[in-house]
GUMAR-197627 format. One record per residue: x, y, z of N, C-alpha, C in turn; residue in three letters. Coordinates in Angstrom, 2 decimals, m for minus. Layout:
+---------+---------+---------+---------+---------+---------+---------+---------+---------+------+
!    n.xx !    n.yy !    n.zz !   ca.xx !   ca.yy !   ca.zz !    c.xx !    c.yy !    c.zz ! rest !
+---------+---------+---------+---------+---------+---------+---------+---------+---------+------+
!       X !       Y !       Z !       X !       Y !       Z !       X !       Y !       Z !  ALA !
...
+---------+---------+---------+---------+---------+---------+---------+---------+---------+------+
END
This chain:
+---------+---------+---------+---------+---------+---------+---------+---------+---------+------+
!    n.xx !    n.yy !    n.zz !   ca.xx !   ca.yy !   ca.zz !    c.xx !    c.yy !    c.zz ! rest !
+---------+---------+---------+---------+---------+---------+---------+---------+---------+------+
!   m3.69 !   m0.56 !   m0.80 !   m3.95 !   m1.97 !   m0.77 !   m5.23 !   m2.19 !    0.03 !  UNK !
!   m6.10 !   m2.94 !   m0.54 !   m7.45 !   m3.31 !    0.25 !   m6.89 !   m4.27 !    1.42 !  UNK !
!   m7.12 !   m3.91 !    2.56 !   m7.39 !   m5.16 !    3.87 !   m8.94 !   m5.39 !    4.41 !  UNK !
!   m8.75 !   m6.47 !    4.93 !  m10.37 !   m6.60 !    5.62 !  m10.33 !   m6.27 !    7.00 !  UNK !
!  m11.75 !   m6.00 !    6.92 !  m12.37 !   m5.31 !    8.80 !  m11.25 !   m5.66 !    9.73 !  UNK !
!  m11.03 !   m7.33 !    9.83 !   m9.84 !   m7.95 !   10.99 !   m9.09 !   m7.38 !   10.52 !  UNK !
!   m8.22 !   m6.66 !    9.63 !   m6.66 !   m6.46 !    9.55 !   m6.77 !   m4.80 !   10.01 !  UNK !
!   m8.18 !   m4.53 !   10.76 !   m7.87 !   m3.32 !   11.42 !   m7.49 !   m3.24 !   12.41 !  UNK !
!   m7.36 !   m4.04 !   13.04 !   m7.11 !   m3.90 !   14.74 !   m5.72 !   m4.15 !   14.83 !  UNK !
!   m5.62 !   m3.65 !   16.11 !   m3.98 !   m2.97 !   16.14 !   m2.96 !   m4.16 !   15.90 !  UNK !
!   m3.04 !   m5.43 !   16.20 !   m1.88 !   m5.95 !   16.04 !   m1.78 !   m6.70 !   14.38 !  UNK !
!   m2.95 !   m6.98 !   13.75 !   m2.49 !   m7.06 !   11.97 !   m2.19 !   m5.46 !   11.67 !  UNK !
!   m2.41 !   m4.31 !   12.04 !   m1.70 !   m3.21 !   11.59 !    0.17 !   m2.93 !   11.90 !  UNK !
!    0.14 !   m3.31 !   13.18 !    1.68 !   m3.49 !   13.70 !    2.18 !   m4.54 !   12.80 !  UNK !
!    1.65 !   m5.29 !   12.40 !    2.49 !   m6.47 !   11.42 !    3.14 !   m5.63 !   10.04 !  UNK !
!    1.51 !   m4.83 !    9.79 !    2.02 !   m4.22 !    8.14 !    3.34 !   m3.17 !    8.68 !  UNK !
!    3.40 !   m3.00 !    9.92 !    4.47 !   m1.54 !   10.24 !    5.61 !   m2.67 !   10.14 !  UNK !
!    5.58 !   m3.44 !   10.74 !    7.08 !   m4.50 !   10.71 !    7.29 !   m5.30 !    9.25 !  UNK !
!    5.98 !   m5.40 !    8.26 !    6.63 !   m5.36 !    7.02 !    7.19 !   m4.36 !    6.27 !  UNK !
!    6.43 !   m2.95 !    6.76 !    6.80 !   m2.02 !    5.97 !    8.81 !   m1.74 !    6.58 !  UNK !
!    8.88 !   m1.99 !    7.60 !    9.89 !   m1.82 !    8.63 !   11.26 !   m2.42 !    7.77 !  UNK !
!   10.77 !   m3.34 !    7.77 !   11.68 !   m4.30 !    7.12 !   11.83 !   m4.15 !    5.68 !  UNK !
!   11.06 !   m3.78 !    5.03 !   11.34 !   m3.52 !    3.23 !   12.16 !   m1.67 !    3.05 !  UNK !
!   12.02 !   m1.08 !    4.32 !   12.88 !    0.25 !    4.17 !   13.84 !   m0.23 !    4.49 !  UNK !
!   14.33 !   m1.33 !    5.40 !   15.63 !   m1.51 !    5.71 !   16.91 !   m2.09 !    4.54 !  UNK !
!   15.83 !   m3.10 !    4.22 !   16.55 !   m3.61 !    2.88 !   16.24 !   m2.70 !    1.46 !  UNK !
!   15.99 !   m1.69 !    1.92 !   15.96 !   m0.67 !    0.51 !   15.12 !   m1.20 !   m0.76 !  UNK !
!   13.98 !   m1.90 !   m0.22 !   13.33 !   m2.29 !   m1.63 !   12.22 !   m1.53 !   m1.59 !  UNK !
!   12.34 !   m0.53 !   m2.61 !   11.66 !    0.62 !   m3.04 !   10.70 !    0.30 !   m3.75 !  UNK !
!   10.74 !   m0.93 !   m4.39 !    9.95 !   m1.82 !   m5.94 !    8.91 !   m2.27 !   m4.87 !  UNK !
!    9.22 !   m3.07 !   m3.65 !    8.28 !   m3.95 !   m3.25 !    7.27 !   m3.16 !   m2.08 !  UNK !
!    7.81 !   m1.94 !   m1.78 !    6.50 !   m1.34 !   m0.71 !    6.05 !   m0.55 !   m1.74 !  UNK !
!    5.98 !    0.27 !   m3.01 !    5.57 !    0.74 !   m3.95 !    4.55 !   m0.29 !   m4.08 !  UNK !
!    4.66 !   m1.35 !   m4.97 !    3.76 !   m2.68 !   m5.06 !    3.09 !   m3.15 !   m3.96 !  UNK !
!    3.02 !   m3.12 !   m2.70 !    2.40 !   m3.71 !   m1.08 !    1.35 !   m2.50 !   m0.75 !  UNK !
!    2.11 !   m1.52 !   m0.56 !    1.88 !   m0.09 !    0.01 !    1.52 !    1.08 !   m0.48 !  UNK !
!    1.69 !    1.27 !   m1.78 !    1.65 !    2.43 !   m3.06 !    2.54 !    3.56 !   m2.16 !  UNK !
!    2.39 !    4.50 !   m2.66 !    3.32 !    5.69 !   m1.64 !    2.21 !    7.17 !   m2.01 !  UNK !
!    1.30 !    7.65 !   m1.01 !    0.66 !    8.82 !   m1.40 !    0.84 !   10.27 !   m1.82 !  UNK !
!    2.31 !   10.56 !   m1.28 !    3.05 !   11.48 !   m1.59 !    4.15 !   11.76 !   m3.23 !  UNK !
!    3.83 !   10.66 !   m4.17 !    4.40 !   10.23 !   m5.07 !    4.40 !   11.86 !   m6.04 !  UNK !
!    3.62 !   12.18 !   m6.14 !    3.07 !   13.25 !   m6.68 !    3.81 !   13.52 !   m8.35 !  UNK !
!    2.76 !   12.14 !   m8.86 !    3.25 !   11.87 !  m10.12 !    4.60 !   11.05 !  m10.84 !  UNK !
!    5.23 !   10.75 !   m9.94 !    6.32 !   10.21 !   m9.95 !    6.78 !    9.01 !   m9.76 !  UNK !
!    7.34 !    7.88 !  m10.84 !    7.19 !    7.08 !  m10.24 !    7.38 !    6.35 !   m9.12 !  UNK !
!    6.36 !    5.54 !   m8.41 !    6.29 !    5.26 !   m6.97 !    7.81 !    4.60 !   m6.53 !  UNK !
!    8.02 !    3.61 !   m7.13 !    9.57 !    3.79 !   m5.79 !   10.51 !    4.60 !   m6.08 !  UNK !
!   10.72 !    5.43 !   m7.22 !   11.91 !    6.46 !   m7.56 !   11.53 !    7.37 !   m6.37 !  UNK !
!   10.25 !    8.14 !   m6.29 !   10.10 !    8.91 !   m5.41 !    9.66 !    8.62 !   m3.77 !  UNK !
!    9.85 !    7.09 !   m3.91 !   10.34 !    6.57 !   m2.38 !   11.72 !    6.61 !   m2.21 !  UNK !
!   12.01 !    6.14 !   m2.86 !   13.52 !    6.01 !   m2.84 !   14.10 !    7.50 !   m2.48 !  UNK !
!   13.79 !    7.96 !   m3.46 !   14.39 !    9.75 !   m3.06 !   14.35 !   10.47 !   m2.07 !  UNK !
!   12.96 !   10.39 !   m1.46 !   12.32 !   11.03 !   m0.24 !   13.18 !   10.21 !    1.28 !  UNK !
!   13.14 !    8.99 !    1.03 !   13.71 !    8.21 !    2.29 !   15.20 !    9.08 !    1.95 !  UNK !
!   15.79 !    9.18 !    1.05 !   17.56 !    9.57 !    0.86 !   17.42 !   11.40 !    1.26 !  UNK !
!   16.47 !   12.09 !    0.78 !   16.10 !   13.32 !    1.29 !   15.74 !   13.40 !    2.66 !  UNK !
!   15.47 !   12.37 !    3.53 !   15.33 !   12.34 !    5.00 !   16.22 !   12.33 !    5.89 !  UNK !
!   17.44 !   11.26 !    5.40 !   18.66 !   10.94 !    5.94 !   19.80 !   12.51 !    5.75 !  UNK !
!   19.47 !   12.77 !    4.79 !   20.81 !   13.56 !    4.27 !   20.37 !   14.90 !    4.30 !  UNK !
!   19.16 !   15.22 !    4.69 !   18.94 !   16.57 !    4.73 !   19.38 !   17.41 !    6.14 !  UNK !
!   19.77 !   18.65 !    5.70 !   19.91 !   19.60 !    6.60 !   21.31 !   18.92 !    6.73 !  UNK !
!   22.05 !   19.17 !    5.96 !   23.64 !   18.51 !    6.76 !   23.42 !   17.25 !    7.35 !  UNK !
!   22.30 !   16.09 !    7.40 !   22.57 !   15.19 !    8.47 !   23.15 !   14.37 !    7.02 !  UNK !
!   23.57 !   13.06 !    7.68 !   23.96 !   11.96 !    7.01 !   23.85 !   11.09 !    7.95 !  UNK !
!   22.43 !   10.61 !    7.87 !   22.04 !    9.37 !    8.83 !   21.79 !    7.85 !    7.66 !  UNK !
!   21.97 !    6.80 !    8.57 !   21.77 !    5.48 !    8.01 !   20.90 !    5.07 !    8.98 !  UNK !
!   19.41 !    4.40 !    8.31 !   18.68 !    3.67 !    9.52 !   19.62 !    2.35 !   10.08 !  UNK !
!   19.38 !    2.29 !   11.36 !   20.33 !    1.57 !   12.46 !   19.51 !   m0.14 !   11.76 !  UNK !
!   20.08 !   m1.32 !   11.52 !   19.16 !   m2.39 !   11.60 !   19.88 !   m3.04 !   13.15 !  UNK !
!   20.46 !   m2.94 !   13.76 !   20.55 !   m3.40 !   15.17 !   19.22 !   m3.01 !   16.10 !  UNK !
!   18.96 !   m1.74 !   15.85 !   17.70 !   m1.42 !   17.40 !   16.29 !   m1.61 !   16.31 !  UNK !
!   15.91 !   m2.20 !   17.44 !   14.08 !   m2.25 !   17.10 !   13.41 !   m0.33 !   16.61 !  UNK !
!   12.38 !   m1.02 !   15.55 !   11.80 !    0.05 !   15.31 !   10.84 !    0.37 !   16.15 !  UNK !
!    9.88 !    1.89 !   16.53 !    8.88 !    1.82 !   17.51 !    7.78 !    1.30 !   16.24 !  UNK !
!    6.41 !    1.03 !   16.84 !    5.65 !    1.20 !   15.70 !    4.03 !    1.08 !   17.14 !  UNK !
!    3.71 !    2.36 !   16.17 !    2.60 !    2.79 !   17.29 !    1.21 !    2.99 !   16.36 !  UNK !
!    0.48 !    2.22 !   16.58 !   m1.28 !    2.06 !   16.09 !   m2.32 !    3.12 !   16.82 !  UNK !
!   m2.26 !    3.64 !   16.17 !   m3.80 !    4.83 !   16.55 !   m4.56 !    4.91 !   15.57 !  UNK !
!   m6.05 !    5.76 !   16.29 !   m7.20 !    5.28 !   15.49 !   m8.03 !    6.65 !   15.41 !  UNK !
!   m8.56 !    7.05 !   14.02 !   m8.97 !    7.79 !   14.11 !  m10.49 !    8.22 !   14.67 !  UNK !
!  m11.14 !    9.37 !   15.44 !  m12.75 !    8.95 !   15.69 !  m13.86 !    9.07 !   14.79 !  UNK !
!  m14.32 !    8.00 !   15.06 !  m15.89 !    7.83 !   14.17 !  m16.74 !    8.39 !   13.94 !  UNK !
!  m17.31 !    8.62 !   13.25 !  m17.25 !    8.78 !   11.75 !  m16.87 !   10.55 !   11.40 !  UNK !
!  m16.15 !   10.11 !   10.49 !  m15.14 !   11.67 !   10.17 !  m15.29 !   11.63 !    7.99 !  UNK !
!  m15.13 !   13.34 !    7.98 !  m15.84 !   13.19 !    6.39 !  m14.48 !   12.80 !    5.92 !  UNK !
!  m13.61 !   12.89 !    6.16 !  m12.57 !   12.45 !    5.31 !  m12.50 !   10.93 !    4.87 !  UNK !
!  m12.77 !   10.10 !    5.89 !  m12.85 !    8.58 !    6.12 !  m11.84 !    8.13 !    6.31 !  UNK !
!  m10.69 !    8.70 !    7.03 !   m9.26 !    8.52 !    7.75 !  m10.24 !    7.39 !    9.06 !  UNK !
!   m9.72 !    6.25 !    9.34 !   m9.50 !    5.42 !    9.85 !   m8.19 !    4.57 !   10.76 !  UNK !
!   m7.61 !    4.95 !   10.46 !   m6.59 !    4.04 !   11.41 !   m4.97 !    4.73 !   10.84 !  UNK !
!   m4.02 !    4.67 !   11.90 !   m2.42 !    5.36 !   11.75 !   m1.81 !    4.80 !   11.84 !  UNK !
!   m0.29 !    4.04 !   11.02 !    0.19 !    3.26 !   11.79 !    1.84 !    4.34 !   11.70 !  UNK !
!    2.53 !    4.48 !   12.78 !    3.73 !    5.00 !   13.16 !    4.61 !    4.13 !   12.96 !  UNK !
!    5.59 !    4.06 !   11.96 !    6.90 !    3.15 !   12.02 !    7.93 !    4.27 !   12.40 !  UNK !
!    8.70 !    4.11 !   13.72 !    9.97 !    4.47 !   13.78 !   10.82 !    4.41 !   13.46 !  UNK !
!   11.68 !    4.08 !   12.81 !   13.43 !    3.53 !   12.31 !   14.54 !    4.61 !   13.33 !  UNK !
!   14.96 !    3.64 !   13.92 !   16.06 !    4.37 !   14.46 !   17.19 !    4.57 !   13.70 !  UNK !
!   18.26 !    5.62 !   13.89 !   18.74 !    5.70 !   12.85 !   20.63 !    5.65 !   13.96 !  UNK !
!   21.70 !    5.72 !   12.89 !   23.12 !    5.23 !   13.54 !   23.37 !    6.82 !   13.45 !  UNK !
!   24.28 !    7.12 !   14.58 !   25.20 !    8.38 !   14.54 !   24.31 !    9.79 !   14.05 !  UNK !
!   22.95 !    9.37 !   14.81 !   22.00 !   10.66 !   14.65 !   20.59 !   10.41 !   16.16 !  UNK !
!   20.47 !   11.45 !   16.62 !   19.43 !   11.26 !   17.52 !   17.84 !   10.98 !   17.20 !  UNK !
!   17.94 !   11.48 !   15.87 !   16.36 !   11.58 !   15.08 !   15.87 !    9.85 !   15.08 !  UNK !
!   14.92 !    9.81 !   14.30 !   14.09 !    8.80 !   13.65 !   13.59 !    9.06 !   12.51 !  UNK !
!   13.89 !    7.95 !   11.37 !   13.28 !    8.16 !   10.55 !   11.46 !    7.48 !   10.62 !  UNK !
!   10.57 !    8.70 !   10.11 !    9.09 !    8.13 !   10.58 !    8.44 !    7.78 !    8.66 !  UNK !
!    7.57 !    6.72 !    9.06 !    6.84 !    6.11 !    7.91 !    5.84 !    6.18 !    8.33 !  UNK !
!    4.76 !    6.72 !    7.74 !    3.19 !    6.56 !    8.28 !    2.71 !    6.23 !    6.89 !  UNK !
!    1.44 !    4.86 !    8.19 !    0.75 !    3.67 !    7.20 !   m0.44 !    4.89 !    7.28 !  UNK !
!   m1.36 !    5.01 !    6.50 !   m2.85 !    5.54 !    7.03 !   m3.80 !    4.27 !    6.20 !  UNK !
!   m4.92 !    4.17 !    7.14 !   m6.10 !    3.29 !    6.48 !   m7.12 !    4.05 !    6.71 !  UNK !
!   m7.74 !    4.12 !    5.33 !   m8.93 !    4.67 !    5.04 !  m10.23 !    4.02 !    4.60 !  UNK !
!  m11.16 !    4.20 !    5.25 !  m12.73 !    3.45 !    4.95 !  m13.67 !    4.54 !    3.92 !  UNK !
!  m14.17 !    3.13 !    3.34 !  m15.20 !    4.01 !    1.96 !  m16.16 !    2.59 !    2.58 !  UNK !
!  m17.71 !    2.84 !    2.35 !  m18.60 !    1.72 !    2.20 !  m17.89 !    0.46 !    2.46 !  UNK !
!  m17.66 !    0.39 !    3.58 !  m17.15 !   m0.66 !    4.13 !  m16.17 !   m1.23 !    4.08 !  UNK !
!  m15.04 !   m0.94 !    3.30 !  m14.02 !   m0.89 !    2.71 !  m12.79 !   m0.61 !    3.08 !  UNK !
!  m11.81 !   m0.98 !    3.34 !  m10.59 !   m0.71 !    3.97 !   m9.33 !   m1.04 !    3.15 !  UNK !
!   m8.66 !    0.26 !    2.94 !   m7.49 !    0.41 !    2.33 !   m6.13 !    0.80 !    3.34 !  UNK !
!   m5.16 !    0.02 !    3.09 !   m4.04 !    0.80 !    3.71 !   m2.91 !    1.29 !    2.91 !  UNK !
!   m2.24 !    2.62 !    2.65 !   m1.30 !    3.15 !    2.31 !   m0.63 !    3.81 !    3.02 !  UNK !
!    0.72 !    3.93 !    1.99 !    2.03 !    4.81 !    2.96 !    1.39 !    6.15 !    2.48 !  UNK !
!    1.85 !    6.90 !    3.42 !    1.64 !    8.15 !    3.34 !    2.28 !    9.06 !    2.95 !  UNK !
!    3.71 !    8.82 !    4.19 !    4.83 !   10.15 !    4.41 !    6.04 !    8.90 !    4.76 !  UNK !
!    6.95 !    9.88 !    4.41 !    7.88 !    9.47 !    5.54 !    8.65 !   11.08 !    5.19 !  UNK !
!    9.35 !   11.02 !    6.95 !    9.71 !   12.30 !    7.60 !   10.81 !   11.98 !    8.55 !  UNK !
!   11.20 !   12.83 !    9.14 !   12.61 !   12.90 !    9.56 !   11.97 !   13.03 !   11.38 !  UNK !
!   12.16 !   12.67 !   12.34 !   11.18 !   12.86 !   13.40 !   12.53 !   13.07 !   14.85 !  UNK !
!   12.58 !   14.07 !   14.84 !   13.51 !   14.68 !   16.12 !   12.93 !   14.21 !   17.15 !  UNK !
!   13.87 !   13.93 !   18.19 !   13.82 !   13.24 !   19.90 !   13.72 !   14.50 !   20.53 !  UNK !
+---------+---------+---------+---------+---------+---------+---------+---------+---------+------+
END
């Protein structure tokens, strides 16, 4: 998704982590596919293979976790340094805490710059041990 210059700085990025936050909670796979695209899709369609990957996070390795919606998510903004050939620009960390597991489930936003240009997409999401 294209954002502008202002939606780089850390607190319009913490917003997209608390939208993205909130559309994993309510399981809408359709609408961060459409907001967010998913970079890891790898050909597949984008929320089937959101959908899958978030259910491959919870349930892997023997766990059977549910993200918690009682506790706050963390969500942590870092920035990448200037100027780099990749054109990685900015990180955003969504935590999800999860019920009857110590882990976190992690979502990373990445924003990337081309000619002035600023895109943000999901990246990953991963299983993130305490």
């Amino acid at each position: 998704m294209k954002i502008t210059y202002d939606q780089t700085y850390p607190t319009p990025l913490a917003q997209f982590g608390d939208e993205l936050v909130q559309m994993i909670r309510d399981g809408d796979c359709n609408l961060i596919a459409d907001r967010f695209g998913y970079a890891l899709a790898f050909g597949r369609p984008l929320a089937i293979a959101l959908a899958t990957d978030i259910d491959f996070r919870l349930n892997d390795e023997e766990r059977s976790a549910i993200i918690s919606k009682a506790n706050d998510a963390r969500i942590l903004v870092k920035y990448f340094k200037q100027p780099n050939s990749s054109n990685l620009f900015g990180l955003v960390e969504c935590f999800l805490p999860l019920e009857d597991d110590h882990g976190e489930l992690l979502a990373e936003l990445i924003v990337t710059t081309k000619d002035q240009e600023f895109f943000i997409c999901l990246e990953n999401i991963s299983y993130s041990s305490n």
